[in-house]
MIDOSE-1310 file (N, C-alpha, C; in nm, 2 decimals, decimal comma, always signed):
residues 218
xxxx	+0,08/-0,12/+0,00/+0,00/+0,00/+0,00/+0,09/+0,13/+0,00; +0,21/+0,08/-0,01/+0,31/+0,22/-0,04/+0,30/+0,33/-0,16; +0,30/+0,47/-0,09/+0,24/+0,56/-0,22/+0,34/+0,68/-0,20; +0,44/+0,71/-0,26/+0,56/+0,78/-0,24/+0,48/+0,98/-0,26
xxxx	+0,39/+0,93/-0,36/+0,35/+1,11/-0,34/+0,21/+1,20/-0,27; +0,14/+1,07/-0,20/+0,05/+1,09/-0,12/+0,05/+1,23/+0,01; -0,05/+1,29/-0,01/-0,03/+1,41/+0,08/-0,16/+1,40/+0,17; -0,15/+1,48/+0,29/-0,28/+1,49/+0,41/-0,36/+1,59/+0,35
xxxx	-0,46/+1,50/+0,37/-0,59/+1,65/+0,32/-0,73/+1,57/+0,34; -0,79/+1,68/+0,39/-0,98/+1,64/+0,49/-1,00/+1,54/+0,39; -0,95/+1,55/+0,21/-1,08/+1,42/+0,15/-1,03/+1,29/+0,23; -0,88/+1,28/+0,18/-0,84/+1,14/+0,25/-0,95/+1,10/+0,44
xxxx	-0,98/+1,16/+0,47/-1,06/+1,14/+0,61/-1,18/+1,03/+0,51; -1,21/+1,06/+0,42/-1,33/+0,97/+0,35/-1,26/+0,82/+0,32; -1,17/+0,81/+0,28/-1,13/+0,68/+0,29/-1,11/+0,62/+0,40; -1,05/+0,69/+0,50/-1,05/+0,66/+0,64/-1,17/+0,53/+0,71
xxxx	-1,26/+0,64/+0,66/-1,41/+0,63/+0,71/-1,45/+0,52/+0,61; -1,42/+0,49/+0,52/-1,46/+0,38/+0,45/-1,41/+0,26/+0,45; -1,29/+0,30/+0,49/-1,23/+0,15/+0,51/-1,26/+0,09/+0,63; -1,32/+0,14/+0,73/-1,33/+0,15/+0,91/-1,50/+0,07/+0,84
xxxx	-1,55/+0,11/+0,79/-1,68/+0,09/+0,74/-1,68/-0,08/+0,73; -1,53/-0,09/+0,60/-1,54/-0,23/+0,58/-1,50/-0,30/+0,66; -1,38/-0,26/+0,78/-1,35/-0,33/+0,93/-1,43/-0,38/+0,97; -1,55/-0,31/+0,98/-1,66/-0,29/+1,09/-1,72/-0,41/+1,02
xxxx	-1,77/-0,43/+0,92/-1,85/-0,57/+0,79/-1,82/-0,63/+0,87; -1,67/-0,67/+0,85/-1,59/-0,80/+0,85/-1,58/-0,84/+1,02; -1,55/-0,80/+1,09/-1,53/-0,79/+1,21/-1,66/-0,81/+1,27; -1,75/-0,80/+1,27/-1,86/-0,81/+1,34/-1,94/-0,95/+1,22
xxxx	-1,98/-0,91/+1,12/-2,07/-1,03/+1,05/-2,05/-1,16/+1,05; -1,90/-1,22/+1,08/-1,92/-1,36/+1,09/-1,92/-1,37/+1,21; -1,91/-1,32/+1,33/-1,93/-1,34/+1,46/-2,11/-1,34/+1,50; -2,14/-1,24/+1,46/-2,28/-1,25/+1,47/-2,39/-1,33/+1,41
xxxx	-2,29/-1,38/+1,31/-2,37/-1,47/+1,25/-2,37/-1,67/+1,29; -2,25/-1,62/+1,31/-2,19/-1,77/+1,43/-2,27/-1,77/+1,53; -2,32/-1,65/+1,56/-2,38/-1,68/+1,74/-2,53/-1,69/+1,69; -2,60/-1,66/+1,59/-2,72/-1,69/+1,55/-2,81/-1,79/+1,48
xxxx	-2,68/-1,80/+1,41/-2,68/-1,99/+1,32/-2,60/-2,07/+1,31; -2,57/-2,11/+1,43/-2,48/-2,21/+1,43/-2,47/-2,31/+1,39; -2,56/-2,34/+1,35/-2,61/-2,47/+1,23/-2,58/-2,47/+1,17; -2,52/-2,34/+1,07/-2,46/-2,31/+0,92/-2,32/-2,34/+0,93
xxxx	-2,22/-2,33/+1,09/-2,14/-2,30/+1,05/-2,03/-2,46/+0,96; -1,90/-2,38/+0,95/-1,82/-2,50/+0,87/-1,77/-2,58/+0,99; -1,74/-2,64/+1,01/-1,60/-2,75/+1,08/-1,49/-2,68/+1,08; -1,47/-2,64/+1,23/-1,41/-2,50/+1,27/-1,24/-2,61/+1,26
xxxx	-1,13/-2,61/+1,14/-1,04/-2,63/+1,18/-0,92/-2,52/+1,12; -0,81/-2,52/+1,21/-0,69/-2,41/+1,21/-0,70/-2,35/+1,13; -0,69/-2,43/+0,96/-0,72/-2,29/+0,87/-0,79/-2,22/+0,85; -0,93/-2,24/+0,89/-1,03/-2,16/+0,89/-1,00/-2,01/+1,03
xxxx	-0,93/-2,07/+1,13/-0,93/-1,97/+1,22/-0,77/-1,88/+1,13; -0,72/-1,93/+1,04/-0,57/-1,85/+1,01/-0,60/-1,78/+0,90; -0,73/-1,83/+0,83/-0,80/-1,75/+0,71/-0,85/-1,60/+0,77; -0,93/-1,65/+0,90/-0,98/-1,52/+1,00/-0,90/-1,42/+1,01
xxxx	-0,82/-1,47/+1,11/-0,70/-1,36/+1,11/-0,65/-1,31/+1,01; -0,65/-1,40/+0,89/-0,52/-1,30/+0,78/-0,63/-1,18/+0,72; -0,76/-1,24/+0,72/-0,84/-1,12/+0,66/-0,85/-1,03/+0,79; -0,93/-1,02/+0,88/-0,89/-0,95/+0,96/-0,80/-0,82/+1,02
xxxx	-0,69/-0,90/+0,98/-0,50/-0,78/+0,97/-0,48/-0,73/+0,84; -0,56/-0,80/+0,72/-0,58/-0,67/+0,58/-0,68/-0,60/+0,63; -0,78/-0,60/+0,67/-0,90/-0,47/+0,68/-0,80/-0,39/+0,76; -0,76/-0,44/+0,90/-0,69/-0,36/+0,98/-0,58/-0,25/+0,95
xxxx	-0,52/-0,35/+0,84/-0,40/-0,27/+0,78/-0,45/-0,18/+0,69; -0,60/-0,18/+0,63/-0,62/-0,08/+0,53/-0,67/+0,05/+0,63; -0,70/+0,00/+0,76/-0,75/+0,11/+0,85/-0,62/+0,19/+0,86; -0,52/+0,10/+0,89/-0,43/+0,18/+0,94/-0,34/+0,28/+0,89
xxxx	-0,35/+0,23/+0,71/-0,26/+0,29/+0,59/-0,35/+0,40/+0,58; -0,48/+0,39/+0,62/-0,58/+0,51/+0,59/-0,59/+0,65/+0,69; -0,52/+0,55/+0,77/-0,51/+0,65/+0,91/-0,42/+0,73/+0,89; -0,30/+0,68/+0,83/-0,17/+0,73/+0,86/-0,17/+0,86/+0,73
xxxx	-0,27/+0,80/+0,64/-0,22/+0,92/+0,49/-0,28/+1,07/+0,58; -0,41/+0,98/+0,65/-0,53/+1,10/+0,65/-0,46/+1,19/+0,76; -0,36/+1,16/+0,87/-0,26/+1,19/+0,94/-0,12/+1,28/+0,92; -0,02/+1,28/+0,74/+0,01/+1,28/+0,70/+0,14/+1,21/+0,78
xxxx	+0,14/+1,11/+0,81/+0,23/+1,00/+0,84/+0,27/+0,94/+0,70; +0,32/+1,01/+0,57/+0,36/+0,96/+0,43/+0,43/+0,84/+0,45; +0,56/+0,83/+0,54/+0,71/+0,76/+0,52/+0,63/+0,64/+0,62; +0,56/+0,63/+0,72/+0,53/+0,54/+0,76/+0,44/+0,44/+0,68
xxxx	+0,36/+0,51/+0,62/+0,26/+0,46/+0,52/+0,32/+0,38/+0,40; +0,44/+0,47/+0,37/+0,53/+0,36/+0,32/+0,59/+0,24/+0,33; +0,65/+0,26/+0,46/+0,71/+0,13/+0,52/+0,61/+0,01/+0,53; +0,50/+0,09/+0,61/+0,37/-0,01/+0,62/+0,38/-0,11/+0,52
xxxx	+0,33/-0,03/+0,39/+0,23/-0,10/+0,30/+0,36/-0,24/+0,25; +0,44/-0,20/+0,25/+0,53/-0,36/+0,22/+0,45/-0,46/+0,28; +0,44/-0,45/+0,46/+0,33/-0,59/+0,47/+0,30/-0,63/+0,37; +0,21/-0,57/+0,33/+0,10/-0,62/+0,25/+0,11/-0,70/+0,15
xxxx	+0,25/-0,69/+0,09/+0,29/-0,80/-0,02/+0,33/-0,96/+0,09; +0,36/-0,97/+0,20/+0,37/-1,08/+0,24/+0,25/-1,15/+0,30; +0,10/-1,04/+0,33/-0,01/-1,07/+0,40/-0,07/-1,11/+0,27; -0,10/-1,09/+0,13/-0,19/-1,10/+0,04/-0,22/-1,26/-0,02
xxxx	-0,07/-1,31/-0,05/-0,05/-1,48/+0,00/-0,16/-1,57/+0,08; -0,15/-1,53/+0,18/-0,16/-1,58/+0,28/-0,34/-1,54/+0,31; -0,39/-1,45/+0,24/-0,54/-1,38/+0,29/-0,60/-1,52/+0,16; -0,52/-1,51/+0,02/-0,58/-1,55/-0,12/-0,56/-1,72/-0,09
xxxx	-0,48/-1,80/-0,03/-0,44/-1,87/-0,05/-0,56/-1,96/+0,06; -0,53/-1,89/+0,19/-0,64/-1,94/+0,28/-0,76/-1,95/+0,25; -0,78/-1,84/+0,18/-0,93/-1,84/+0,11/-0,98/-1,91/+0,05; -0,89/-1,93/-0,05/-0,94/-2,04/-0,19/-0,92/-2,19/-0,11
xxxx	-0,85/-2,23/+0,00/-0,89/-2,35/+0,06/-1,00/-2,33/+0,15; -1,02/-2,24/+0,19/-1,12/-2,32/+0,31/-1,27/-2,30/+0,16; -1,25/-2,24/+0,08/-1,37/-2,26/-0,04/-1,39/-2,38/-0,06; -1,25/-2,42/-0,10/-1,23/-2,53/-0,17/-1,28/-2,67/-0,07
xxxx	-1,28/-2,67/+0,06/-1,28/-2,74/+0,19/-1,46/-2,78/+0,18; -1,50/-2,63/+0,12/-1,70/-2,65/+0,13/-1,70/-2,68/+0,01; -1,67/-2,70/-0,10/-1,67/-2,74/-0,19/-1,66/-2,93/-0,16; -1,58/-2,98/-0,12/-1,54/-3,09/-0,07/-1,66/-3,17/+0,04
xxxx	-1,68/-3,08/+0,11/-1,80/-3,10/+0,27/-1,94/-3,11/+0,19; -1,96/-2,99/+0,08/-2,14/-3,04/+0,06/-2,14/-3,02/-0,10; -2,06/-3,08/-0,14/-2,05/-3,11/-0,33/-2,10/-3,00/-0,41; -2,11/-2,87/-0,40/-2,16/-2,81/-0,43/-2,02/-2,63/-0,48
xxxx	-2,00/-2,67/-0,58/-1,89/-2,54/-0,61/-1,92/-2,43/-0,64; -2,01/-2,38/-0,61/-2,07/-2,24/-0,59/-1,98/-2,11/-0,56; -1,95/-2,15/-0,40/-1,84/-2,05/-0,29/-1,73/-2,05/-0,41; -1,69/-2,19/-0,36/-1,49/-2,17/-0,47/-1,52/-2,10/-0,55
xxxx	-1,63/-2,13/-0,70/-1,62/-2,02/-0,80/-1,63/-1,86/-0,77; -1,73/-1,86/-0,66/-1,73/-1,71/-0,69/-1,59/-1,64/-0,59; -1,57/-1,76/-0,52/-1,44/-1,68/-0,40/-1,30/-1,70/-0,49; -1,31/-1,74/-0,58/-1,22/-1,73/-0,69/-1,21/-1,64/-0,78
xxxx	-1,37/-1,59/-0,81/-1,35/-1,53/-0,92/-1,33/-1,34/-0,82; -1,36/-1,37/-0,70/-1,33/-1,23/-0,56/-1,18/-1,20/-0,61; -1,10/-1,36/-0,57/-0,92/-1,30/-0,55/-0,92/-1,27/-0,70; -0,99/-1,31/-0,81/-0,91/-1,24/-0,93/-0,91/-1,10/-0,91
xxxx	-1,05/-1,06/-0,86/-1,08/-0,94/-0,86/-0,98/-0,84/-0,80; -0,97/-0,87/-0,72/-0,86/-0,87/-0,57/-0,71/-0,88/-0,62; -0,68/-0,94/-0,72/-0,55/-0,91/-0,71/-0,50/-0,81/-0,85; -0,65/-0,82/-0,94/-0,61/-0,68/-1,02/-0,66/-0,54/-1,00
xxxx	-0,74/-0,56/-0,90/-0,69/-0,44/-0,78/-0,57/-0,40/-0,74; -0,55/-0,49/-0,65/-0,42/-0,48/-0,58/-0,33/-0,50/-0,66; -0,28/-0,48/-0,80/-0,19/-0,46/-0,86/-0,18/-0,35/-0,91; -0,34/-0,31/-0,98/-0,32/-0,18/-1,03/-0,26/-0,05/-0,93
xxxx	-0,34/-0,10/-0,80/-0,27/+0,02/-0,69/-0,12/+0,04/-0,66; -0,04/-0,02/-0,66/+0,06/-0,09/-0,68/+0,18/+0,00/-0,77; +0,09/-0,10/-0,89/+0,14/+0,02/-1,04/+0,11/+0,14/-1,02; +0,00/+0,20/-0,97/-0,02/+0,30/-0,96/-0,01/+0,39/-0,82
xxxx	+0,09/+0,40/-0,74/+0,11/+0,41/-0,60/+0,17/+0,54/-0,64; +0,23/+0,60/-0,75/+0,27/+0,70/-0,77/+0,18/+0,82/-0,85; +0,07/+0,78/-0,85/-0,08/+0,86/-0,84/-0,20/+0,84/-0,77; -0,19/+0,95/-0,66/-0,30/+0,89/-0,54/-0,42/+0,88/-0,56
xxxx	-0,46/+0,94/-0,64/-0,67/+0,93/-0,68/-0,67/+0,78/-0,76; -0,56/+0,75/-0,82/-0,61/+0,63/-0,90/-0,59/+0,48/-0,75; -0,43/+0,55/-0,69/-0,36/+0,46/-0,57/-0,49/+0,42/-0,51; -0,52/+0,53/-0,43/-0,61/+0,50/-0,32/-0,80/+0,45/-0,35
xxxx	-0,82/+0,48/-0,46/-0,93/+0,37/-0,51/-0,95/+0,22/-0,53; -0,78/+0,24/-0,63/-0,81/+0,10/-0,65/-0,78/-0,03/-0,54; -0,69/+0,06/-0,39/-0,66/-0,02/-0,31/-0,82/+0,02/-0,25; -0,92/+0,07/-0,25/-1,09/+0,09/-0,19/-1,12/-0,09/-0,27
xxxx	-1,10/-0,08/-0,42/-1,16/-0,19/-0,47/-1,12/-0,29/-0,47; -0,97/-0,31/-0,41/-0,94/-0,48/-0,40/-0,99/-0,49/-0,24; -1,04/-0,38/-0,16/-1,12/-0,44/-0,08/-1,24/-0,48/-0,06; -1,29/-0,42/-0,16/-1,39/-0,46/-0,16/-1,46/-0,58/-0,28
xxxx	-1,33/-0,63/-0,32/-1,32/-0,75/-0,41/-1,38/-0,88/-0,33; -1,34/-0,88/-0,15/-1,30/-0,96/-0,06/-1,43/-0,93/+0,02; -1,51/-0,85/+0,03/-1,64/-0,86/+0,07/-1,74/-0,95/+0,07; -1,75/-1,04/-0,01/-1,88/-1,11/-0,07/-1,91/-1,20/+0,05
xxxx	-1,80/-1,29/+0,12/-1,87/-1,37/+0,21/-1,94/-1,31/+0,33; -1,85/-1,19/+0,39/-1,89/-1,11/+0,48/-2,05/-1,05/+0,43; -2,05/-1,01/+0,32/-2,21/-0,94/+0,32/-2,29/-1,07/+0,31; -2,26/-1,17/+0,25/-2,34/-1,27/+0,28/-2,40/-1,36/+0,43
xxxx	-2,30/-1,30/+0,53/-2,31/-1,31/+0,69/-2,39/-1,22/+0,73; -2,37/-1,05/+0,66/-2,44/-0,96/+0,74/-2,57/-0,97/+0,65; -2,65/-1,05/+0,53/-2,77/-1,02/+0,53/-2,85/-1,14/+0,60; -2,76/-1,23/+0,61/-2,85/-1,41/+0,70/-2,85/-1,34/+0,84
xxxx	-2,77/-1,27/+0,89/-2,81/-1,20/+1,03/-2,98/-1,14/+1,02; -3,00/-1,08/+0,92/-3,14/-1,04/+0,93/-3,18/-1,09/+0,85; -3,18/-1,24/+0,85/-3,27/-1,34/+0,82/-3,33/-1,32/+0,68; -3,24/-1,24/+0,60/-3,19/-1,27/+0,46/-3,15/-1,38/+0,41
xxxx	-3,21/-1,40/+0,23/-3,09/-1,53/+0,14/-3,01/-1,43/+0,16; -2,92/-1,53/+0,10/-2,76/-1,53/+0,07/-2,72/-1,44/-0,08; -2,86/-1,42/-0,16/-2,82/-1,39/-0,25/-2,88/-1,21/-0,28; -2,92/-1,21/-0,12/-2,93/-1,04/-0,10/-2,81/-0,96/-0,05
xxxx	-2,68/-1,05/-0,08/-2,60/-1,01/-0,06/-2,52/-0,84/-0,14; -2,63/-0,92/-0,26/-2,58/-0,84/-0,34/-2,61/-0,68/-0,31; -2,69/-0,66/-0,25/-2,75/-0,51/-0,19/-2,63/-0,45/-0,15; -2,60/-0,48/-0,03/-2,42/-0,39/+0,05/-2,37/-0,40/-0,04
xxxx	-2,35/-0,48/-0,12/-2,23/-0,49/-0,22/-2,27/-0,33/-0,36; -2,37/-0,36/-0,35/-2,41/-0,21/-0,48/-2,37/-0,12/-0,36; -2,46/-0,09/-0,25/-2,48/+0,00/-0,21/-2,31/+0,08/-0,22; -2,20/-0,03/-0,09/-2,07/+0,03/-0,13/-1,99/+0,08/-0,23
xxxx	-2,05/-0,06/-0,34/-2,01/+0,02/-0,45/-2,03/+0,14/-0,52; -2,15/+0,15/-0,47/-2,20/+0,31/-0,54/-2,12/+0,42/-0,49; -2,09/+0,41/-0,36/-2,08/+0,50/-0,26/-1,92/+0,60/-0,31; -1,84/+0,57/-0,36/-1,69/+0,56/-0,46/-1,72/+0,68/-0,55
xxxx	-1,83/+0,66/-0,66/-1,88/+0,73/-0,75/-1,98/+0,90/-0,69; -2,03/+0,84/-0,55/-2,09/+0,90/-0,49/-1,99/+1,04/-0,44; -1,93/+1,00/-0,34/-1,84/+1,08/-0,32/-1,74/+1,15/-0,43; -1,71/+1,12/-0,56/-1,68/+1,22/-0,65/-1,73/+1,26/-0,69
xxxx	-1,88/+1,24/-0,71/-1,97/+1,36/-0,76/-1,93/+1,44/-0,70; -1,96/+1,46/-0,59/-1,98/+1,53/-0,44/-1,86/+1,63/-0,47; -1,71/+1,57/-0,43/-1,62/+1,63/-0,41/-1,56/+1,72/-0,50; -1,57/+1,65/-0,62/-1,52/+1,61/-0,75/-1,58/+1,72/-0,91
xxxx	-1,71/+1,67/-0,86/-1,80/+1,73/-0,98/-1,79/+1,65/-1,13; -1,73/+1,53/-1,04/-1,70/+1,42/-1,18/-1,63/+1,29/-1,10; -1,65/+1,18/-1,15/-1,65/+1,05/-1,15/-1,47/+1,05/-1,19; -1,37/+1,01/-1,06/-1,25/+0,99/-1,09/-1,26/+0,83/-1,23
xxxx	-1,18/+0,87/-1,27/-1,14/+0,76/-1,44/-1,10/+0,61/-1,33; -1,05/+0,63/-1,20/-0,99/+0,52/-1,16/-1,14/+0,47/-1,08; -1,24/+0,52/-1,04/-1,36/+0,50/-0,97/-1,46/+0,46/-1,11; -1,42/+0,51/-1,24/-1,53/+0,45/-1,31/-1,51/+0,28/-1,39
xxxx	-1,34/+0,28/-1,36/-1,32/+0,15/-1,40/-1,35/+0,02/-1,29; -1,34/+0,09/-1,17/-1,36/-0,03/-1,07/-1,50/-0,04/-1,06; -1,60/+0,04/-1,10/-1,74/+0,03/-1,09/-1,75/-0,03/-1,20; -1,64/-0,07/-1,30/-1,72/-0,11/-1,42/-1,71/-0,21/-1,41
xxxx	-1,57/-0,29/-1,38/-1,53/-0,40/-1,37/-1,62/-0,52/-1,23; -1,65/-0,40/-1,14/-1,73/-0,46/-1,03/-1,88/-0,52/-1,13; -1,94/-0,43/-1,14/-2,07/-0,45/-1,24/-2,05/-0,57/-1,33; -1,96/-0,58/-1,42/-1,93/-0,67/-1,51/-1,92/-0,83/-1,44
xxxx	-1,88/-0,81/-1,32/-1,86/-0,93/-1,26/-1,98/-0,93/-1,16; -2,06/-0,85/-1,14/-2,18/-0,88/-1,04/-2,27/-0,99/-1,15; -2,26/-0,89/-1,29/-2,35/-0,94/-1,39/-2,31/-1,09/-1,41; -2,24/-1,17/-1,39/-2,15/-1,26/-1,47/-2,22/-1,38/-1,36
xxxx	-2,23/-1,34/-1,25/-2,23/-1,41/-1,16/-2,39/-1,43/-1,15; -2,45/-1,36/-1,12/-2,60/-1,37/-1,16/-2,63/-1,45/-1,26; -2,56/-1,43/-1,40/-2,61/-1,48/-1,50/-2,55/-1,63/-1,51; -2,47/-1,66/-1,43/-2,41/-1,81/-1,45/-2,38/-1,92/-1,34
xxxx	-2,40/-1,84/-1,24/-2,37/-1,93/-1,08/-2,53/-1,92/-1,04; -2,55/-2,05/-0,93/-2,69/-2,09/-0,86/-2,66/-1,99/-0,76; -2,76/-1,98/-0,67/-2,78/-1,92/-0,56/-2,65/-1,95/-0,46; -2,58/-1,83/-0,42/-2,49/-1,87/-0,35/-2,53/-1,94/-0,20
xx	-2,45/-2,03/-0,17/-2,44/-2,08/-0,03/-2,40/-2,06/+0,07; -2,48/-2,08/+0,19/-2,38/-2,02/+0,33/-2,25/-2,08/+0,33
């Protein structure tokens, strides 16, 4: 998440707030949803609890890369974001097994596909930002959308909490999405080029999924 020309200023406070937004998802919806339906849950073993954590310490770390720009903490924010090339391994990798694990438990490949077709999403995100760390409007979006690449199980927790399908997941998932485009109207008076690609690419793949996967599964 290192961005060498990033500067402090009130907008960055909006990412701040948005990424605390996605902490907050993640951090609370599969807990609450564990303590409500426990019936659903998987066969709690190590990697499922090391998958927790590694997602967990990305939201955290996006809190905290957010904290520090909106801070002007630049050089730390630098140092920081290196984590993140040794945490991203380890978030994608966990992931696609414990998919792969429910895939295996109730014959049904649903999850794996679509939590596969998440890290694609997710890692041409997190590349573009990357490549693009040396311009912050495009930087700091596209690291918004590889987080929000990694969303889908968590909104699928926070809508079964209120006794939602699975496949009203899709709602938080627009709603956030919108929210990107929303705020450059606002600020902007125009839709950043780097907020209209991730909303397109998002859409393309909401559509894709609808049109070719069953109802997703807890």
């Amino acid at each position: 998440m290192a961005d060498a020309t990033l500067a402090p200023a009130k907008a960055d406070r909006f990412f701040l707030y948005f990424a605390l937004a996605l902490f907050l998802i993640v951090v609370f919806s599969f807990p609450l949803h564990a303590v409500l339906n426990p019936e659903r849950l998987p066969p709690i073993r190590p990697v499922l609890h090391l998958h927790a954590a590694s997602m967990g310490t990305w939201y955290a770390l996006l809190v905290t890369q957010t904290l520090l720009v909106a801070n002007g903490r630049i050089g730390l924010h630098q140092a920081l974001g290196l984590s993140s090339l040794a945490l991203v391994p380890l978030v994608i990798g966990t992931g696609l097994y414990v998919s792969y694990a429910n895939m295996v438990r109730t014959g049904v490949p649903t999850i794996l596909i679509a939590n596969a077709g998440n890290c694609v999403l997710f890692i041409a995100f997190y590349g573009a930002a990357l490549v693009m760390r040396g311009r912050p409007a495009f930087h700091k979006r596209f690291m918004m959308f590889a987080a929000l690449a990694l969303m889908l199980p968590a909104y699928a927790r926070l809508v079964q909490v209120f006794g939602r399908g699975e496949m009203d997941a899709i709602i938080p998932w627009f709603v956030l999405l919108l929210v990107l485009p929303v705020y450059d109207l606002i600020s902007h008076r125009r839709i950043e080029a780097a907020t209209l690609v991730g909303v397109a690419l998002n859409l393309a793949y909401i559509a894709s999924l609808l049109a070719f996967l069953p109802p997703l599964e807890a």
